[in-house]
ROLUM-931789 format. One record per atom (N, C-alpha, C): residue in three letters; atom name; residue number from 1; x, y, z; chain. Coordinates in steps of 0.1 Angstrom, whole numbers. Last residue first. Example, Ala and Ser with C-alpha at 12.3 -4.5 7.8 and 13.67 -1.06 7.14 Angstrom:
+------+------+--------+-------+-------+-------+------+
| tiba | tiza | dodren |     X |     Y |     Z | lose |
+------+------+--------+-------+-------+-------+------+
|  SER |    N |      2 |   128 |   -22 |    71 |    A |
|  SER |   CA |      2 |   137 |   -11 |    71 |    A |
|  SER |    C |      2 |   129 |     0 |    79 |    A |
|  ALA |    N |      1 |   132 |   -57 |    78 |    A |
|  ALA |   CA |      1 |   123 |   -45 |    78 |    A |
|  ALA |    C |      1 |   132 |   -33 |    78 |    A |
+------+------+--------+-------+-------+-------+------+
This chain:
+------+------+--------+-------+-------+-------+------+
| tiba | tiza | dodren |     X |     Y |     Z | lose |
+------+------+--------+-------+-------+-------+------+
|  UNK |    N |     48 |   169 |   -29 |    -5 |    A |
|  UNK |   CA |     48 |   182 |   -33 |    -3 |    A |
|  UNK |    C |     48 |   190 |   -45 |    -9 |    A |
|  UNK |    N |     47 |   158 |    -1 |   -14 |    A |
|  UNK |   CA |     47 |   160 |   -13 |   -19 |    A |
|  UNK |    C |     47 |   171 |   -16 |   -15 |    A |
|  UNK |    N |     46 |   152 |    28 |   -14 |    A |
|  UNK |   CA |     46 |   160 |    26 |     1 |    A |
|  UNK |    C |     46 |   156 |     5 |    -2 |    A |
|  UNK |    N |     45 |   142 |    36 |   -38 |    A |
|  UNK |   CA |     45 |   155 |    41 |   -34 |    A |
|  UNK |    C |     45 |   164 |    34 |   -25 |    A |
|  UNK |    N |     44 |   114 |    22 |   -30 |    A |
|  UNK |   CA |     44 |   125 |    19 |   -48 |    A |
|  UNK |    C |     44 |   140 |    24 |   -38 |    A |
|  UNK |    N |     43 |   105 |    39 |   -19 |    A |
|  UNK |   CA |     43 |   108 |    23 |   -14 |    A |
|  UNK |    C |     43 |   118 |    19 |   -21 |    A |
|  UNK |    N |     42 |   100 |    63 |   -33 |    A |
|  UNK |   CA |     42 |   107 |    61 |   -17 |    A |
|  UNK |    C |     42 |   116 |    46 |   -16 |    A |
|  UNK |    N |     41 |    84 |    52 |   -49 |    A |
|  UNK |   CA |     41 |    98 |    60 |   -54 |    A |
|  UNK |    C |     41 |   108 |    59 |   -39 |    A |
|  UNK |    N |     40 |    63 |    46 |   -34 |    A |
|  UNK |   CA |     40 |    71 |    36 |   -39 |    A |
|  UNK |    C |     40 |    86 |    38 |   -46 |    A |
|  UNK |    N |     39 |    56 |    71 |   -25 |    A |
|  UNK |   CA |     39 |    60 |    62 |   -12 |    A |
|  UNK |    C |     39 |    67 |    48 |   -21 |    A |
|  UNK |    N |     38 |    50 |    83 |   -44 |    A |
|  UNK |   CA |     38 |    62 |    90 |   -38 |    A |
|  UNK |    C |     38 |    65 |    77 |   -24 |    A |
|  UNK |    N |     37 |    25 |    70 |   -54 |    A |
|  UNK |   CA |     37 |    40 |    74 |   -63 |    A |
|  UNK |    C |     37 |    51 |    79 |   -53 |    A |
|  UNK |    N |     36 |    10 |    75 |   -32 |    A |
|  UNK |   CA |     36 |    14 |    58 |   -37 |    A |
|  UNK |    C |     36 |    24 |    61 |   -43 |    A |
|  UNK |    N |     35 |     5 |   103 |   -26 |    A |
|  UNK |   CA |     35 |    13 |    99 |   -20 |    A |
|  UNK |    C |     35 |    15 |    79 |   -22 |    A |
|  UNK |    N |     34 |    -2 |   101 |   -56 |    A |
|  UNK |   CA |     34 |     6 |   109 |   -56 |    A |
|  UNK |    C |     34 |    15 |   105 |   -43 |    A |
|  UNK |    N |     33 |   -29 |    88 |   -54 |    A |
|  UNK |   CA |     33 |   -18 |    86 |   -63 |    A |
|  UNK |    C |     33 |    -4 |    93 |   -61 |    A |
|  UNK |    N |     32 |   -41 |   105 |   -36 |    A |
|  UNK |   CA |     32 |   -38 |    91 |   -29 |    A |
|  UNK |    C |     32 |   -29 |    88 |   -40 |    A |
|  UNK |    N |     31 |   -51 |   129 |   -48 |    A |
|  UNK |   CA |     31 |   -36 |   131 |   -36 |    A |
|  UNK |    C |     31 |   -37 |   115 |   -33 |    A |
|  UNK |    N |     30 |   -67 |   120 |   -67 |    A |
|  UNK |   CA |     30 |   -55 |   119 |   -71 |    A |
|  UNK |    C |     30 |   -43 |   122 |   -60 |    A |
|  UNK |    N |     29 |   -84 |    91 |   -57 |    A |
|  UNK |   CA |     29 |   -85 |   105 |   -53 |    A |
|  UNK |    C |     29 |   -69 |   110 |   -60 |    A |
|  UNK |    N |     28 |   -87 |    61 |   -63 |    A |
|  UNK |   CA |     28 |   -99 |    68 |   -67 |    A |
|  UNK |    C |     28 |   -96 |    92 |   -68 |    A |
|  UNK |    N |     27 |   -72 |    45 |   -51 |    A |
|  UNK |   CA |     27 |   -64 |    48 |   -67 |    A |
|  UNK |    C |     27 |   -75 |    60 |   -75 |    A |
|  UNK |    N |     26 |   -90 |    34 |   -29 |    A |
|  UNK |   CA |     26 |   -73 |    42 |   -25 |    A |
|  UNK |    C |     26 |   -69 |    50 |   -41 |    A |
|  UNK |    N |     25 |  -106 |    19 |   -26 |    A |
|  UNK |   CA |     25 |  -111 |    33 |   -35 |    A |
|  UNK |    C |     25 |   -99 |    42 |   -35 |    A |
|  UNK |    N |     24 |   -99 |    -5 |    -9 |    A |
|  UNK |   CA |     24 |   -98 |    -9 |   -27 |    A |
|  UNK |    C |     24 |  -106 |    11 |   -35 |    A |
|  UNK |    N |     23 |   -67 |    11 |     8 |    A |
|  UNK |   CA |     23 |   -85 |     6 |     2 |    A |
|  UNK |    C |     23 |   -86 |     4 |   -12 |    A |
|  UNK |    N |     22 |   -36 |    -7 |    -2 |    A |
|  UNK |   CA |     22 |   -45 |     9 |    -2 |    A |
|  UNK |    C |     22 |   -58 |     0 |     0 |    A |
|  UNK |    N |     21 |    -5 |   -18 |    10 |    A |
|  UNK |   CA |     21 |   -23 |   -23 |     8 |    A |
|  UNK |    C |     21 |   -27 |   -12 |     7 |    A |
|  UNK |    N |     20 |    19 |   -34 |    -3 |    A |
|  UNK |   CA |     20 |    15 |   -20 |     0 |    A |
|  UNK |    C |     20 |     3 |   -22 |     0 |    A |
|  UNK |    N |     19 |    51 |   -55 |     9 |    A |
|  UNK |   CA |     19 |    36 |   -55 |     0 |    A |
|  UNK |    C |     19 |    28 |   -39 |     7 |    A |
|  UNK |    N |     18 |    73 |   -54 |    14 |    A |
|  UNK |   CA |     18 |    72 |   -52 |     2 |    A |
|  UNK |    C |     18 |    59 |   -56 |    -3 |    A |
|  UNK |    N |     17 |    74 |   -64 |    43 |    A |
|  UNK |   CA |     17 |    78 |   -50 |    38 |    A |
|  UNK |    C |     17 |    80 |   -46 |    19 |    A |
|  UNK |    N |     16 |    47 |   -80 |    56 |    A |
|  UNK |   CA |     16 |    55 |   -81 |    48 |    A |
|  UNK |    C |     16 |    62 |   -66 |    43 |    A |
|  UNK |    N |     15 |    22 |   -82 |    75 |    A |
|  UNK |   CA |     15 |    38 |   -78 |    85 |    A |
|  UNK |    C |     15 |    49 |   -83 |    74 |    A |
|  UNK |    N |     14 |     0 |   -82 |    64 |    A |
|  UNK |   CA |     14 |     4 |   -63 |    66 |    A |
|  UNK |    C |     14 |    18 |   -68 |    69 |    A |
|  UNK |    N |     13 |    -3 |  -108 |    58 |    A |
|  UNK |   CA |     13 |     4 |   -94 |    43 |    A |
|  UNK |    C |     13 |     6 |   -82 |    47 |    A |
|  UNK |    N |     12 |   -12 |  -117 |    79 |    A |
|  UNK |   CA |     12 |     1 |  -119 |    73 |    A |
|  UNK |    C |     12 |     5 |  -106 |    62 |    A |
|  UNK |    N |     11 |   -30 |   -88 |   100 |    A |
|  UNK |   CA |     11 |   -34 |  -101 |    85 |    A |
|  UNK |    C |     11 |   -17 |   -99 |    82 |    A |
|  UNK |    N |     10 |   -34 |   -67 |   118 |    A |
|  UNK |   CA |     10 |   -24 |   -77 |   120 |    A |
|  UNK |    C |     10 |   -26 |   -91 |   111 |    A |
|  UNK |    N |      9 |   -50 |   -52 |   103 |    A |
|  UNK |   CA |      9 |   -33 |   -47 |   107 |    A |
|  UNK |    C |      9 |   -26 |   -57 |   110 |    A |
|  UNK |    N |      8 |   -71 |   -67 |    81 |    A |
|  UNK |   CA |      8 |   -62 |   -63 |    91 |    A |
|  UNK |    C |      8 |   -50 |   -63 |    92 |    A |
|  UNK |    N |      7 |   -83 |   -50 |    51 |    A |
|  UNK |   CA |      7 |   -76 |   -63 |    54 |    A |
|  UNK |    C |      7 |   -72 |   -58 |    71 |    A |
|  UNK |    N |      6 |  -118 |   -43 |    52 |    A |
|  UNK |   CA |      6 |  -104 |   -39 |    49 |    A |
|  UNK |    C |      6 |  -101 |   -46 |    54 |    A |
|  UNK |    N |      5 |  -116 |   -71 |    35 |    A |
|  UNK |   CA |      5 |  -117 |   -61 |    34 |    A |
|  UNK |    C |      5 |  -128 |   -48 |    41 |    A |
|  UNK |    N |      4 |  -103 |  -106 |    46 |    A |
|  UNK |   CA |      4 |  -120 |   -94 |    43 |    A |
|  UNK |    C |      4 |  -109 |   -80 |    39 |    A |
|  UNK |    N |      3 |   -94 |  -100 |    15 |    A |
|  UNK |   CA |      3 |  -106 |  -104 |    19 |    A |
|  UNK |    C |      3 |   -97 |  -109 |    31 |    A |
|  UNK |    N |      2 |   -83 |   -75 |   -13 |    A |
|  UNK |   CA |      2 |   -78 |   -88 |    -2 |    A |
|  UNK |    C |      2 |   -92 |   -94 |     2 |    A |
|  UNK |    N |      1 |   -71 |   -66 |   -43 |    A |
|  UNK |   CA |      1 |   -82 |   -68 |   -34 |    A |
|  UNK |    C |      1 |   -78 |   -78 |   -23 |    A |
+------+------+--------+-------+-------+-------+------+
């Protein structure tokens, strides 16, 4: 959760490349799990 919510585009933790922000109802719909799984499998690969 952040605060406020939703967090801004331009809040410190958006301009980090290893933090991922969903709405806090982001984990609610299973296509949002799916593109979270594939965006961190992503991330995972291209670790530098």
């Amino acid at each position: 959760m952040t605060y406020p919510e939703p967090y801004p585009e331009d809040g410190v933790l958006s301009q980090l490349d290893q933090v991922f922000i969903t709405p806090h109802i982001g984990g609610r719909r299973e296509d949002i799990w799916n593109l979270l799984i594939e965006r961190t499998i992503n991330e995972l690969e291209n670790w530098k």
